[in-house]
Backbone as numpy.savetxt, mean C-alpha at the origin, in Angstrom:
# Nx Ny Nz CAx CAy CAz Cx Cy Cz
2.08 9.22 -16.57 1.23 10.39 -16.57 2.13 11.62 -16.57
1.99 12.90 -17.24 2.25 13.64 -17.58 1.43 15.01 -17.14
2.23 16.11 -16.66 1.70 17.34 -16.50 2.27 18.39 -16.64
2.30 19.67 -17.34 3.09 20.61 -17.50 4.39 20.51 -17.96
4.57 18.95 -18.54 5.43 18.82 -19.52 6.24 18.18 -18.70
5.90 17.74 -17.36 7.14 16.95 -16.61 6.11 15.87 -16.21
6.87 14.53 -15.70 6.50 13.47 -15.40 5.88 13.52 -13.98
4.42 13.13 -14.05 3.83 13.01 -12.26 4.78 12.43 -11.54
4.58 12.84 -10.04 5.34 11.52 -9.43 3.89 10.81 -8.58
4.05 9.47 -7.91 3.02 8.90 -7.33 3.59 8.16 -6.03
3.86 9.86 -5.21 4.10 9.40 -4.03 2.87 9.53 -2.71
3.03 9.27 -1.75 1.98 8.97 -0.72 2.13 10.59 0.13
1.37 11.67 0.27 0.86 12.77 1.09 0.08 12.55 1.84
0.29 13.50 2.85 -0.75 13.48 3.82 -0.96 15.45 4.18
-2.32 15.67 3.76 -2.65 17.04 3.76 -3.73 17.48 5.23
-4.10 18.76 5.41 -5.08 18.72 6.67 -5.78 20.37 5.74
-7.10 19.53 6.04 -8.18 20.18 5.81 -9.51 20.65 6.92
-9.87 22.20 6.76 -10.71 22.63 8.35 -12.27 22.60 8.10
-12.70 22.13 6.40 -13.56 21.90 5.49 -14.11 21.08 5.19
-13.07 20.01 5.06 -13.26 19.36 3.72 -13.01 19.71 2.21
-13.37 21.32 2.57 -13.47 21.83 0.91 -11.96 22.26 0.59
-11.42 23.05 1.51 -10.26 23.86 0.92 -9.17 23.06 1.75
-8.28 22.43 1.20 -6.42 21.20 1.63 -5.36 22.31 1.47
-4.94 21.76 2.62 -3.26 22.60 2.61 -2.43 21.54 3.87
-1.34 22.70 4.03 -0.33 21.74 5.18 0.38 21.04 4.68
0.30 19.98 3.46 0.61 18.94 2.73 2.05 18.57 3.03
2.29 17.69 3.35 3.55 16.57 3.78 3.95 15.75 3.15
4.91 15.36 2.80 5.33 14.22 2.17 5.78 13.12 2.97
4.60 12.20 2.70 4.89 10.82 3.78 5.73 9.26 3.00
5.92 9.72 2.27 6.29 8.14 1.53 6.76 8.43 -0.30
7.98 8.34 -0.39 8.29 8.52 -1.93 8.37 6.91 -2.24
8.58 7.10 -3.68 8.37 5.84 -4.36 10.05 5.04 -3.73
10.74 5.83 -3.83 12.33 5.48 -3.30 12.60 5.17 -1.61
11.55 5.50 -0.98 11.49 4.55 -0.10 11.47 3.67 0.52
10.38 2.46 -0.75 10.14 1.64 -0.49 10.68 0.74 -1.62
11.65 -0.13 -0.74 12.32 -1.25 -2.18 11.80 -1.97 -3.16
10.29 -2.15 -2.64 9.70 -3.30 -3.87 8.78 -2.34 -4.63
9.38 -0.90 -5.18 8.60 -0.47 -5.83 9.14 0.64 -6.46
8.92 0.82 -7.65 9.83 1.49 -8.88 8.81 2.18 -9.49
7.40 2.71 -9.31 7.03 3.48 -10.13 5.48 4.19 -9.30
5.29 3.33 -8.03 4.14 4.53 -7.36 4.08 3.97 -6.32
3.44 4.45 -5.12 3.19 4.18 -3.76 1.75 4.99 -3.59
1.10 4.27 -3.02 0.01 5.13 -2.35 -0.88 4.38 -1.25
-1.72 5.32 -0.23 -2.62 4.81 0.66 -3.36 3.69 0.29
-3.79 2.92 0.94 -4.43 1.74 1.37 -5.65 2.16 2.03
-5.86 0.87 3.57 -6.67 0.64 3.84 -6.50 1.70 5.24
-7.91 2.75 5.67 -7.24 3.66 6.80 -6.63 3.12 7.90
-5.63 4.21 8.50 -4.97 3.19 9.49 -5.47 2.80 10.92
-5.04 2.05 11.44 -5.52 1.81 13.04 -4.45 2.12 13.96
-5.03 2.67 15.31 -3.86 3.32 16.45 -3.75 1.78 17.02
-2.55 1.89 17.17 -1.95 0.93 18.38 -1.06 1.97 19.06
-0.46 1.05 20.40 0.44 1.54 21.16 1.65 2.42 20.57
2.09 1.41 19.69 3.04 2.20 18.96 2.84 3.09 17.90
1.94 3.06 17.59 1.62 4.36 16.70 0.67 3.99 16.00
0.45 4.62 14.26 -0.89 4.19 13.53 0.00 3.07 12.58
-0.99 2.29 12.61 -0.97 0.86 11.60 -1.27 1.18 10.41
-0.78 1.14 9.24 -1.55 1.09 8.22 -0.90 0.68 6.77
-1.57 0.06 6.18 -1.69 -0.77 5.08 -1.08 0.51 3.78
-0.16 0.25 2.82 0.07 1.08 1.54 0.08 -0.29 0.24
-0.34 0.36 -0.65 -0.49 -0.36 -1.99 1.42 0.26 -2.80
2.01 -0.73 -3.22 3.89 -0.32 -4.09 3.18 -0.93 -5.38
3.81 -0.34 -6.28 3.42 -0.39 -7.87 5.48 -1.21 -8.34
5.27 -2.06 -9.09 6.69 -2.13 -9.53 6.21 -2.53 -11.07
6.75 -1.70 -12.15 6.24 -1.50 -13.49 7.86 -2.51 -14.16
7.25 -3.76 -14.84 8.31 -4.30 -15.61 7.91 -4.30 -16.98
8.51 -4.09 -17.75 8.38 -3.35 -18.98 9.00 -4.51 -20.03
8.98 -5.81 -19.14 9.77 -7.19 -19.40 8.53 -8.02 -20.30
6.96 -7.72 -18.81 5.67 -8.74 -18.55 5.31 -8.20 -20.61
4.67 -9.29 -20.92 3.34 -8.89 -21.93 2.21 -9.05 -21.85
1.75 -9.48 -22.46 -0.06 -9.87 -21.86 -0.55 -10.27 -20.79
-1.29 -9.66 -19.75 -1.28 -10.23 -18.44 -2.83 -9.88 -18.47
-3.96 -10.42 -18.18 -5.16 -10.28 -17.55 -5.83 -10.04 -18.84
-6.52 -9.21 -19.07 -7.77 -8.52 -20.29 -7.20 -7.44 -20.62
-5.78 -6.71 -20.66 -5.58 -5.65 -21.08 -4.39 -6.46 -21.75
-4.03 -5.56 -23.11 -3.20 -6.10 -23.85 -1.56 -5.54 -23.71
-1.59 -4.88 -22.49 -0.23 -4.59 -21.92 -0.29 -4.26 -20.79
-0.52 -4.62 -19.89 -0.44 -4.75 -18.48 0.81 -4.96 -17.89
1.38 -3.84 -17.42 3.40 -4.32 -17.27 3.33 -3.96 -15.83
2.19 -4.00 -14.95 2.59 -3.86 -13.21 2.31 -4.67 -12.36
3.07 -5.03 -11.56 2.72 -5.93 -10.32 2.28 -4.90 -8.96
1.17 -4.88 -8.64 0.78 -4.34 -7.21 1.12 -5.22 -5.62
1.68 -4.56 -4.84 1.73 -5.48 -3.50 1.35 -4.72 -2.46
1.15 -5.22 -1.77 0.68 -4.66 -0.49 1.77 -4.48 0.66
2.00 -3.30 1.11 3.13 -3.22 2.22 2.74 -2.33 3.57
3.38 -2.46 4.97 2.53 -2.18 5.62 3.60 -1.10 6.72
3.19 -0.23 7.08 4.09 1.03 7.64 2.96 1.01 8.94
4.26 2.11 10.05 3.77 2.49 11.13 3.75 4.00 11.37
3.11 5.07 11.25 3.50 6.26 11.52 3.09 6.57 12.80
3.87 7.73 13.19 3.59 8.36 14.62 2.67 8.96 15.15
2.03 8.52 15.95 0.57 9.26 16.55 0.19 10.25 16.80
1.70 11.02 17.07 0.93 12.82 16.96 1.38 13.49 15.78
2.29 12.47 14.86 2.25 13.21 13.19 2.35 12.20 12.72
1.59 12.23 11.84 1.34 10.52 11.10 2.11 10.96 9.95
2.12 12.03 9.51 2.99 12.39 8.36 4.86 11.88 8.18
4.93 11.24 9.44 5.98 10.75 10.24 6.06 9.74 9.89
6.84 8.49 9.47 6.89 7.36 9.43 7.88 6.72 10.46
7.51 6.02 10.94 8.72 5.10 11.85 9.29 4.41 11.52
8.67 2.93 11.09 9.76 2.18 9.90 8.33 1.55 9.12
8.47 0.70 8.11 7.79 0.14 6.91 8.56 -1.05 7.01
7.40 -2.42 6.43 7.90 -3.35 5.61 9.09 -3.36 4.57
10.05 -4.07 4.77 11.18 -4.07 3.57 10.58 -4.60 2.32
9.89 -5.58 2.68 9.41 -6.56 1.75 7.82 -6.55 1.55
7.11 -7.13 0.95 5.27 -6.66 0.63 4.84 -7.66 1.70
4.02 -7.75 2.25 3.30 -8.29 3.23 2.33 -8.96 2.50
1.91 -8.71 1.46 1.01 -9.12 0.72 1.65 -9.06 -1.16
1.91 -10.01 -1.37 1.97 -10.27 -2.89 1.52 -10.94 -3.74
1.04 -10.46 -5.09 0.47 -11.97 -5.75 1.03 -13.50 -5.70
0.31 -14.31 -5.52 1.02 -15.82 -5.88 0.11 -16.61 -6.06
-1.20 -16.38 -5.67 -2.34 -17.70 -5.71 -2.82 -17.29 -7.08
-3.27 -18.61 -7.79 -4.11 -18.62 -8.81 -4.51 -17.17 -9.32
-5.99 -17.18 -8.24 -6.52 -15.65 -8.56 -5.96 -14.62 -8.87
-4.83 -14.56 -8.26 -3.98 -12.63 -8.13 -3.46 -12.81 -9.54
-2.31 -14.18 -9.95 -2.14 -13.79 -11.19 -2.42 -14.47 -12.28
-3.67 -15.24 -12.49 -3.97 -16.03 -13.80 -5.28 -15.66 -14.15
-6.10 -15.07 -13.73 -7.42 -14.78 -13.90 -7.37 -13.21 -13.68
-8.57 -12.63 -13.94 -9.40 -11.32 -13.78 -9.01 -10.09 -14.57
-9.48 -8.96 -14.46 -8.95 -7.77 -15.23 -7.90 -7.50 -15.22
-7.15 -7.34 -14.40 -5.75 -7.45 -13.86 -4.77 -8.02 -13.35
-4.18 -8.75 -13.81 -3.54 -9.86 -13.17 -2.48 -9.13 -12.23
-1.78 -9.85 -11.41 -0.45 -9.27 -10.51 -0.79 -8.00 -9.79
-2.15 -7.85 -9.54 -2.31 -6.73 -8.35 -3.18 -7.44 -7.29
-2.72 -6.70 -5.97 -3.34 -7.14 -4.47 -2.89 -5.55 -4.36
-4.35 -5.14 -3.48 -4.64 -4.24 -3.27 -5.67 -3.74 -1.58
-4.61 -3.57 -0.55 -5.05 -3.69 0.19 -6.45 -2.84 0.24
-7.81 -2.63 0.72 -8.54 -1.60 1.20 -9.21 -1.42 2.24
-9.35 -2.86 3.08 -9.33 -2.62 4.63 -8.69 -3.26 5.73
-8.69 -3.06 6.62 -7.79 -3.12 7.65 -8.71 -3.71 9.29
-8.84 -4.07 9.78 -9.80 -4.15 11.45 -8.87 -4.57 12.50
-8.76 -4.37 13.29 -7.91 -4.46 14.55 -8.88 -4.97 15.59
-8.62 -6.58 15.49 -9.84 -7.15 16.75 -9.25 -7.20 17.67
-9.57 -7.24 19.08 -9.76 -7.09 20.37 -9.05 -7.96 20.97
-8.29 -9.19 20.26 -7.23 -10.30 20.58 -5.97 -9.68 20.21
-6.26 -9.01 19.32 -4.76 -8.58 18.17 -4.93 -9.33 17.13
-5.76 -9.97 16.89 -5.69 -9.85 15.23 -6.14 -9.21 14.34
-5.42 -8.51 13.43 -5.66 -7.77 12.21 -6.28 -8.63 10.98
-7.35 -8.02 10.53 -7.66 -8.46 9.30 -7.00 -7.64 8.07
-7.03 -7.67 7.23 -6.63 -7.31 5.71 -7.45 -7.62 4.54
-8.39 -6.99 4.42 -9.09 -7.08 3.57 -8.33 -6.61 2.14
-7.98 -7.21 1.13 -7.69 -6.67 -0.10 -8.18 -7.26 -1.45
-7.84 -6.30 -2.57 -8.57 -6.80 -4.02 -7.59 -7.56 -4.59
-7.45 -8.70 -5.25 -6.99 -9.32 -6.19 -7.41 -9.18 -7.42
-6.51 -8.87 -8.33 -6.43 -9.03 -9.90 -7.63 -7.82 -10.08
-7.94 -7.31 -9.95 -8.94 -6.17 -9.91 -10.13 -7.17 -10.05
-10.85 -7.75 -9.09 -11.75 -8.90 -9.37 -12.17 -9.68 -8.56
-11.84 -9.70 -7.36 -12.33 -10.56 -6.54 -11.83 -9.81 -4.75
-12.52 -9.77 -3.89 -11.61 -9.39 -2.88 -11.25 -10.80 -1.69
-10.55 -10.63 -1.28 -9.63 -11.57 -0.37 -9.26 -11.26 1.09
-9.65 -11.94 1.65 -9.24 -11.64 3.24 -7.67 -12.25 3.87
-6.81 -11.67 4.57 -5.53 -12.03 5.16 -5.54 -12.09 6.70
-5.24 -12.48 7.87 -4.86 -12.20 9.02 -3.68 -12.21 9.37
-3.15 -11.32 10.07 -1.95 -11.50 10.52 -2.18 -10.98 12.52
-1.19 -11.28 13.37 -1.26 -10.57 14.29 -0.33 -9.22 14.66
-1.23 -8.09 15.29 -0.99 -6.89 14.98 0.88 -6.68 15.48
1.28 -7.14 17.11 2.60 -7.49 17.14 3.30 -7.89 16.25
3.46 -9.14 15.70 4.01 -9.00 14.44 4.38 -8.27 13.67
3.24 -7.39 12.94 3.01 -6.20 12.03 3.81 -5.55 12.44
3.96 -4.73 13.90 4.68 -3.95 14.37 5.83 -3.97 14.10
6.16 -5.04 14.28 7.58 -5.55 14.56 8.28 -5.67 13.25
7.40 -6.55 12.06 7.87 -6.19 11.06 8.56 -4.41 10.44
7.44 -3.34 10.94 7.52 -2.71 10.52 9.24 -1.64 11.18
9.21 -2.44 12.42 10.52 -1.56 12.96 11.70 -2.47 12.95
11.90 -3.85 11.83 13.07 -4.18 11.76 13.57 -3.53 11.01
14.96 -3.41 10.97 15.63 -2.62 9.73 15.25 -0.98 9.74
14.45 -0.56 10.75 14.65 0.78 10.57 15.68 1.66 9.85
């Protein structure tokens, strides 16, 4: 995508609005170079949930191979979507603490990449934090079907602050 004659970028913001109508403040929470398994966009997910350590929340990484050919019902489909999962800080979420190195969620079953509109995307869009600690993960496969994950929320955490 293209604008004003330079290339978009499709990184992850976080803005504050006193409206709804009129956004400002705008932060930059997440570039595409952030995150290793992804070479061409990053963006929000599923909203996040507070834990102790901060907010939980789910991001969708784009990695564009320009290798793939025909993948799904489109006759050039060159991206794999994954799901990766960050912790930001509770009194600035615009803050990140640490992120997944790796996708928490990637295609591999049947569905994600041999069938539907889109093959090779998982797409997180919700998230629930039950009362044991387990997290659900609700996400879309292949643009076509949605799919449920659990993981426990410790874990998550923990994933997210190795390798800081």
């Amino acid at each position: 995508v293209y604008s004003l004659g330079m290339k978009d970028r499709f990184d992850m913001w976080l803005s504050e609005s006193p409206d709804l109508e009129f956004w400002g403040k705008s932060r930059l929470v997440m570039a595409v170079e952030d995150v290793p398994f992804a070479n061409n966009k990053v963006g929000p997910a599923a909203p996040p949930v507070k834990t102790e350590k901060g907010w939980l929340t789910t991001f969708h990484a784009v990695e564009l191979d320009t290798t793939r050919g025909k993948h799904g019902w489109e006759d050039k489909w060159q991206k794999v979507y994954h799901g990766g999962i960050a912790l930001l800080d509770l009194e600035d979420p615009s803050k990140v603490i640490g992120m997944s190195k790796t996708p928490i969620l990637a295609p591999e079953l049947y569905h994600e990449c041999e069938e539907g509109l889109r093959t090779h995307v998982i797409f997180p869009g919700g998230m629930i934090l039950e009362p044991d600690g387990e997290v659900k993960i609700y996400y879309g496969a292949a643009d076509t079907v949605e799919c449920l994950a659990t993981a426990n929320v410790d874990d998550l955490i923990k994933i997210c602050l190795e390798n800081k």
